[in-house]
FIKOLZA-1660 file (N, C-alpha, C; in steps of 0.1 Angstrom, whole numbers, plus 5000, padded with zeros to 4 digits):
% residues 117
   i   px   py   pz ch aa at
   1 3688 7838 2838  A  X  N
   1 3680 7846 2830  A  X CA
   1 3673 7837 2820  A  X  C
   2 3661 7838 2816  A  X  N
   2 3653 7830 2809  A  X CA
   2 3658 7834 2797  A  X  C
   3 3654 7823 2786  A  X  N
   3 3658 7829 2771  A  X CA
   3 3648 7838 2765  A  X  C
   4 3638 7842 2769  A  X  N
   4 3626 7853 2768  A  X CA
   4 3629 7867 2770  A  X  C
   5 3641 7864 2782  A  X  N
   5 3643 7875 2791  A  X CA
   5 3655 7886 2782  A  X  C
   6 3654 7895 2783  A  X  N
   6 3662 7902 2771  A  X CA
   6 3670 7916 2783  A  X  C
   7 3682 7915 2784  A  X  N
   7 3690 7923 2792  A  X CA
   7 3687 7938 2792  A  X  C
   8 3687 7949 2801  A  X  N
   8 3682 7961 2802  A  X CA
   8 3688 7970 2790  A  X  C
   9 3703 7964 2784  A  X  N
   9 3704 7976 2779  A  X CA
   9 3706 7973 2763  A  X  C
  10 3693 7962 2763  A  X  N
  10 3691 7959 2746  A  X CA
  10 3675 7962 2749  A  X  C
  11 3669 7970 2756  A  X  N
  11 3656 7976 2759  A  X CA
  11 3653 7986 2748  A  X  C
  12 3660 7995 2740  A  X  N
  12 3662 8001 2730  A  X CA
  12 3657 7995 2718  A  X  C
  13 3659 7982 2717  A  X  N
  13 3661 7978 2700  A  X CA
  13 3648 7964 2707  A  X  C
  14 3641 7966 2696  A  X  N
  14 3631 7951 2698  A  X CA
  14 3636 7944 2689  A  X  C
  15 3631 7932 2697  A  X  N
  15 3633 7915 2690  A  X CA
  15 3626 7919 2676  A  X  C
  16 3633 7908 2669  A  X  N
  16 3624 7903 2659  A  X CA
  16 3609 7900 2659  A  X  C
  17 3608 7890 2668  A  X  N
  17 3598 7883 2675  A  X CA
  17 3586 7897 2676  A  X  C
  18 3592 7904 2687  A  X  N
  18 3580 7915 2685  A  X CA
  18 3575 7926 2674  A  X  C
  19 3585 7926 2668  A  X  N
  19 3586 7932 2654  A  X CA
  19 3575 7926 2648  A  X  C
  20 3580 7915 2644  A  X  N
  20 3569 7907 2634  A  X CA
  20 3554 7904 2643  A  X  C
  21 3555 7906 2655  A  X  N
  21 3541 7902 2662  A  X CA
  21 3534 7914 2661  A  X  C
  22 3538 7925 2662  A  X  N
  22 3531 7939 2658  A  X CA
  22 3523 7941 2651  A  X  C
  23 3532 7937 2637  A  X  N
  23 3528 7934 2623  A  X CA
  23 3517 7930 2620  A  X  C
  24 3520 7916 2623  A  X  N
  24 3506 7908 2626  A  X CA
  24 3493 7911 2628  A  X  C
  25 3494 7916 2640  A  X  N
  25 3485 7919 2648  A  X CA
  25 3475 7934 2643  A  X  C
  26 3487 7940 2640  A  X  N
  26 3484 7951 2632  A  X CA
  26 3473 7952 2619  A  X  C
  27 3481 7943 2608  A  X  N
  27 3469 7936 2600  A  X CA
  27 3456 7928 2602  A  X  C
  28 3461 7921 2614  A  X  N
  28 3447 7919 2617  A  X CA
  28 3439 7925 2619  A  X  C
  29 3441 7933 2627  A  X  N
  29 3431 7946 2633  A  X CA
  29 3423 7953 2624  A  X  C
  30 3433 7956 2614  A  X  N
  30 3434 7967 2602  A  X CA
  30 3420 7958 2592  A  X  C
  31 3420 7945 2593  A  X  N
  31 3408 7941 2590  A  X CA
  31 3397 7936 2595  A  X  C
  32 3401 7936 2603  A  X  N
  32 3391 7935 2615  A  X CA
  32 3389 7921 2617  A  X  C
  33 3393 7909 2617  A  X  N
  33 3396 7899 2614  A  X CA
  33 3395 7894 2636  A  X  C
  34 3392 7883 2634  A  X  N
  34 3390 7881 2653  A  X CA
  34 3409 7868 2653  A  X  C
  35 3408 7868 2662  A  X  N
  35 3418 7862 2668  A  X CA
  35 3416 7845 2664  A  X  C
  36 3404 7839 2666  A  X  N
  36 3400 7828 2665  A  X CA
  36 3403 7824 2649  A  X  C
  37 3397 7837 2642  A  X  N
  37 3399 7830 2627  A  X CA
  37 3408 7832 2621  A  X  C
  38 3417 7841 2623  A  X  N
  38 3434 7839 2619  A  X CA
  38 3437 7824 2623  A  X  C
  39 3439 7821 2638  A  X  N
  39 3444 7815 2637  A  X CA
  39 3444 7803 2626  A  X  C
  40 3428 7798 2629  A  X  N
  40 3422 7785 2625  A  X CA
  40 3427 7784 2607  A  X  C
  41 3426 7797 2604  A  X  N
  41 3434 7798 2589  A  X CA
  41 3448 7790 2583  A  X  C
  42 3455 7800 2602  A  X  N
  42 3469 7797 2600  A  X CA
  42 3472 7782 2603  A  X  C
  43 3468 7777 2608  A  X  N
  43 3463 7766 2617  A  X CA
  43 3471 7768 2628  A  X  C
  44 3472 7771 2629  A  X  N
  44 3479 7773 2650  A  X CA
  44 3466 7777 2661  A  X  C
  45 3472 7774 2671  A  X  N
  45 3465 7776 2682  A  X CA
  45 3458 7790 2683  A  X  C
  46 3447 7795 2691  A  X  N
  46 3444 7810 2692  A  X CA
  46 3455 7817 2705  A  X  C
  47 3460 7806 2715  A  X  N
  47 3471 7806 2723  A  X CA
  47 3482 7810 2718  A  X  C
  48 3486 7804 2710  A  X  N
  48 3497 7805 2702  A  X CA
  48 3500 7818 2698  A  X  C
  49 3492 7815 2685  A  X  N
  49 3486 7833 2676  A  X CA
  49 3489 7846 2683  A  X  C
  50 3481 7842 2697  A  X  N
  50 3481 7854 2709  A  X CA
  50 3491 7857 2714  A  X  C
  51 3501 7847 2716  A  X  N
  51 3512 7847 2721  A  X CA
  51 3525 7856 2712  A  X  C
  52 3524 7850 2698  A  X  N
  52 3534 7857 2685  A  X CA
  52 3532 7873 2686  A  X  C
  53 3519 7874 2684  A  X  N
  53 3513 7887 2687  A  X CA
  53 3520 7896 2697  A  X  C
  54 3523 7891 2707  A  X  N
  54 3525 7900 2713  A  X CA
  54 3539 7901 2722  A  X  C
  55 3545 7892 2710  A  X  N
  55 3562 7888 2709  A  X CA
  55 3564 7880 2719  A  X  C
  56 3555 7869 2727  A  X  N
  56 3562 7858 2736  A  X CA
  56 3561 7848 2734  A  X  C
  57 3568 7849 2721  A  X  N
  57 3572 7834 2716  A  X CA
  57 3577 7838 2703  A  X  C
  58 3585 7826 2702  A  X  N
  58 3594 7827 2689  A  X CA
  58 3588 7821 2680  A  X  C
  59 3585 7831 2668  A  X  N
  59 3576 7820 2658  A  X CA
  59 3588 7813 2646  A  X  C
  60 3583 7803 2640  A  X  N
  60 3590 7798 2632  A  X CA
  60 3587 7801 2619  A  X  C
  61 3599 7803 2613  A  X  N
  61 3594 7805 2598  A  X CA
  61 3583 7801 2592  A  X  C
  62 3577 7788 2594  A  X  N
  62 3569 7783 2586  A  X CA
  62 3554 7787 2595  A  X  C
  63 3555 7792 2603  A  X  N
  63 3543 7798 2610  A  X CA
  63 3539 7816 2609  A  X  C
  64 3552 7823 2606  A  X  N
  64 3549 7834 2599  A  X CA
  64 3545 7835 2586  A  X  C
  65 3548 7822 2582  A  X  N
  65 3543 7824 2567  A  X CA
  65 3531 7819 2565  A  X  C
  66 3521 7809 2576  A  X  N
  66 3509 7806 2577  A  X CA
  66 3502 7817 2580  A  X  C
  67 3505 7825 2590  A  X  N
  67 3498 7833 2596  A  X CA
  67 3499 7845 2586  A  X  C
  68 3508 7852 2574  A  X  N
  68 3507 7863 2563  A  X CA
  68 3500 7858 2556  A  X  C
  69 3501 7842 2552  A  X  N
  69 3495 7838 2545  A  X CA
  69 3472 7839 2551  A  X  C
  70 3472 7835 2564  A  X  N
  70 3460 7839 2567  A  X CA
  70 3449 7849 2565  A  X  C
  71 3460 7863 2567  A  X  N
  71 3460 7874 2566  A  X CA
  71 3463 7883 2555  A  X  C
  72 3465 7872 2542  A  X  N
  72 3464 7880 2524  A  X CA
  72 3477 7882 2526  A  X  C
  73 3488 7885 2533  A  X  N
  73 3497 7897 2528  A  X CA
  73 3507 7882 2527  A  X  C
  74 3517 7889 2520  A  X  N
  74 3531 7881 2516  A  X CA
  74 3541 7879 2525  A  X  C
  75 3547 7870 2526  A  X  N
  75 3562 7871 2532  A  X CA
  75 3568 7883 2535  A  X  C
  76 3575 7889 2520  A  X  N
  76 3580 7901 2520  A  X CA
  76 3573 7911 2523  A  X  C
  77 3559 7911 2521  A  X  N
  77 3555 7927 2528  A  X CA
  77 3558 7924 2547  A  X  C
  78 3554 7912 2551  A  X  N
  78 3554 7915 2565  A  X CA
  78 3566 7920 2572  A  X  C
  79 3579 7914 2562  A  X  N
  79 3595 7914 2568  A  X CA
  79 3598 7929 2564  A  X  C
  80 3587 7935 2550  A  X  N
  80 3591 7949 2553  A  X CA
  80 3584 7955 2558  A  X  C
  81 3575 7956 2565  A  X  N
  81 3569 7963 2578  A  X CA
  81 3579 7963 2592  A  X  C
  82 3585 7948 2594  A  X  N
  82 3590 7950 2602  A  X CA
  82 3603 7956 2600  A  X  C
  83 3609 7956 2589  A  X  N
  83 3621 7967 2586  A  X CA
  83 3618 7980 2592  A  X  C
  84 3609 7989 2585  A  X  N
  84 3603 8003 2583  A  X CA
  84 3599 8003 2604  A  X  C
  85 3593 7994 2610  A  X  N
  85 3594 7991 2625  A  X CA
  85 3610 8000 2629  A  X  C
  86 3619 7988 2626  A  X  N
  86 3630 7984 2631  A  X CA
  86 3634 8000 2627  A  X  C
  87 3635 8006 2618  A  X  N
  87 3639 8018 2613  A  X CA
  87 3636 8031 2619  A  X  C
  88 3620 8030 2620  A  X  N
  88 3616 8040 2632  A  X CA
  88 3623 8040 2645  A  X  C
  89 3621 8030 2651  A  X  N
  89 3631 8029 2662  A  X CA
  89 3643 8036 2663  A  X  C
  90 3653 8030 2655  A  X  N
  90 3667 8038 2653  A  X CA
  90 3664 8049 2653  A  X  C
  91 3657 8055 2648  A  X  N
  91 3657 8072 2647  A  X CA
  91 3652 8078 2654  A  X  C
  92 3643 8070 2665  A  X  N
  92 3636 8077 2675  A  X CA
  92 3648 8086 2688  A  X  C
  93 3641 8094 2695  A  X  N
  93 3646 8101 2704  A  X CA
  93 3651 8089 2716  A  X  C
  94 3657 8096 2730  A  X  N
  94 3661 8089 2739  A  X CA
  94 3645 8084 2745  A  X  C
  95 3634 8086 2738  A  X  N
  95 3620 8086 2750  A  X CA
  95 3613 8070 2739  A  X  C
  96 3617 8064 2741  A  X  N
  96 3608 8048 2734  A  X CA
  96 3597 8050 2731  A  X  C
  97 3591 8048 2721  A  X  N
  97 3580 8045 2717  A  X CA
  97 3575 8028 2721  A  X  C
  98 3564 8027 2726  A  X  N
  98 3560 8014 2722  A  X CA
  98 3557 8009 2707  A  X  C
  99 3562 7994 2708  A  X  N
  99 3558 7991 2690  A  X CA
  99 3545 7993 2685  A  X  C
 100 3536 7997 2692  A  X  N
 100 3520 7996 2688  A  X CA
 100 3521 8012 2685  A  X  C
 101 3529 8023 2685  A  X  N
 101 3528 8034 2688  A  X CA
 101 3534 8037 2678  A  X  C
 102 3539 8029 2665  A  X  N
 102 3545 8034 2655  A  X CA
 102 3539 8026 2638  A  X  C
 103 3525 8024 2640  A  X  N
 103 3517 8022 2630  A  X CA
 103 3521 8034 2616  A  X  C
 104 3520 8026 2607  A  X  N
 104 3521 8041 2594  A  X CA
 104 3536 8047 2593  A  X  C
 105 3546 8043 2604  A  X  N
 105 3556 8048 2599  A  X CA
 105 3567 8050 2590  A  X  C
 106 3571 8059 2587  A  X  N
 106 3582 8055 2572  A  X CA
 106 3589 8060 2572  A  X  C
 107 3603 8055 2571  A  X  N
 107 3613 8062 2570  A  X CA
 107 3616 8075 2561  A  X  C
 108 3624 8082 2564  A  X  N
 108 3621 8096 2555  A  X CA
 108 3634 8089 2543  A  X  C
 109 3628 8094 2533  A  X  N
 109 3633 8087 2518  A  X CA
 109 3626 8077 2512  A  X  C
 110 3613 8078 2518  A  X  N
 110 3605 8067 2504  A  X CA
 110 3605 8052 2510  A  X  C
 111 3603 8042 2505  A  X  N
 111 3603 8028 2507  A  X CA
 111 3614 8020 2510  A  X  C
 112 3614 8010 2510  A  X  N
 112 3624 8001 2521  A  X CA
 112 3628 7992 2505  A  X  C
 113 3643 7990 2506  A  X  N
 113 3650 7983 2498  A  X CA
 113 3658 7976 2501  A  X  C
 114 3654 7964 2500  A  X  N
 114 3659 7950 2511  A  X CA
 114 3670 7945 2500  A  X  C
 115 3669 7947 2488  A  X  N
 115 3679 7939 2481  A  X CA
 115 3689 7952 2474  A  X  C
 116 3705 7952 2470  A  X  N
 116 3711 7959 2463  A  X CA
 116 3706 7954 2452  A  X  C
 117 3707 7969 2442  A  X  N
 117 3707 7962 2427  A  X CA
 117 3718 7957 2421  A  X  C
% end
């Protein structure tokens, strides 16, 4: 099995990887921003870029943080998008949603709180 390759009955729960490539991709869109000039921002490849995007490849810390950084937003907003992701999921029915299919979602109770007080 490849290390990409992700076993049928963790089909349910997404990677990280595509979590945060969602995200991404998501904001970019949302600004309408092209593929070429994120990258060249983030400085990574448009290969690359394309690839995080669409979760086949592992990005590295310091490359999600070029690439939020490309794209205005923060560290923490991206990791809490992909929380509020990860969150929909769980709650979803036995029928998956694709991750592109859960833009705008929120958990019911308000915002995401990553740290105890």
């Amino acid at each position: 099995m490849s290390r990409h390759r992700r076993p049928r009955a963790d089909i349910a729960d997404p990677l990280l990887r595509e979590l945060l490539g969602a995200v991404l991709r998501e904001e970019r869109l949302r600004r309408g921003e092209r593929l070429a000039d994120v990258a060249a921002a983030a400085g990574v490849s448009v290969s690359h870029l394309s690839d995080l995007e669409r979760g086949a490849k592992e990005p590295s810390s310091e490359v999600i943080r070029a690439v939020a950084a490309a794209l205005g937003l923060p560290l923490a907003t991206v990791l809490e998008r992909g929380l509020l992701r990860l969150r929909w999921f769980g709650r979803a029915t036995a029928t998956r949603p694709r991750l592109g299919d859960v833009a705008g979602a929120r958990p019911a109770g308000g915002g995401v709180r990553l740290l105890a007080a």
